[in-house]
C-alpha positions in Angstrom: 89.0 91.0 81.3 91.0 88.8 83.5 95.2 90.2 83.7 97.4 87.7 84.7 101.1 88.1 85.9 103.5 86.4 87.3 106.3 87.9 90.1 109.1 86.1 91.9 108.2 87.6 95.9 111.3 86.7 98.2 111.9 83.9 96.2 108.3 82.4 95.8 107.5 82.2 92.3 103.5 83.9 92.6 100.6 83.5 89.8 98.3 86.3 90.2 95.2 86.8 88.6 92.5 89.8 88.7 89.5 90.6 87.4 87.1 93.2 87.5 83.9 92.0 89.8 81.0 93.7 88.0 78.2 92.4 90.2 80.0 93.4 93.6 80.9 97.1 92.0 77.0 97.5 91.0 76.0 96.6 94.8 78.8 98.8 96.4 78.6 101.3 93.9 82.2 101.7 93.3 85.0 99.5 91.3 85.9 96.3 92.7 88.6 93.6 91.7 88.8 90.3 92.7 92.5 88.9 93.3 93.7 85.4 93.5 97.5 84.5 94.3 98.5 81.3 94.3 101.8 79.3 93.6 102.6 76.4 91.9 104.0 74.1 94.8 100.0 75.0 96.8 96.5 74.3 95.4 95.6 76.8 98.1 95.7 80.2 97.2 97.6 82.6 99.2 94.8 85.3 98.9 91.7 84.8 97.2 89.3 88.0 98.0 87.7 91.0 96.5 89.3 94.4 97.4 88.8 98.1 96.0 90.4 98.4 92.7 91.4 102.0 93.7 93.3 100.5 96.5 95.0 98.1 93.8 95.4 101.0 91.9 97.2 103.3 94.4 99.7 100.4 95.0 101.0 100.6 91.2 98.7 97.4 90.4 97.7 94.2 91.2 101.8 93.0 91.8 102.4 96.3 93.8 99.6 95.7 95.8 100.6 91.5 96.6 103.6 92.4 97.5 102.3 95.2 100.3 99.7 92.1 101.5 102.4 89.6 102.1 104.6 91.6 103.4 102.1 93.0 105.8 101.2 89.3 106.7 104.9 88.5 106.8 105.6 90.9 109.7 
């Protein structure tokens, strides 16, 4: 099931989406997610990439987890 949510990050309105990746969990043998951010002024996404869900988890979600990415990228 894909979640959806939308968060304003330094005033950049972001879509992100995330699903559960069932045929990369079955080959790594633990949960995966893939994540896609984009915006509406791009047709590029800002990320677009399978992580660890438990990493997705430990940063209070899929948002939580964006913002720690950009920022990250931002510095």
């Amino acid at each position: 099931m894909t979640e959806y949510q939308t968060i304003n990050w330094n005033g950049l309105m972001l879509e992100i989406s995330a699903e559960p990746n069932q045929t990369f969990s079955r080959i790594a043998g633990e949960e995966y997610t893939r994540l896609k951010v984009t915006t509406a002024e791009s047709a590029q996404p800002l990320i677009h990439d399978i992580f660890s869900a438990s990493l997705i988890r430990q940063a209070g979600g899929a948002a939580g987890f964006v913002d720690v990415m950009l920022t990250a990228q931002a510095a």
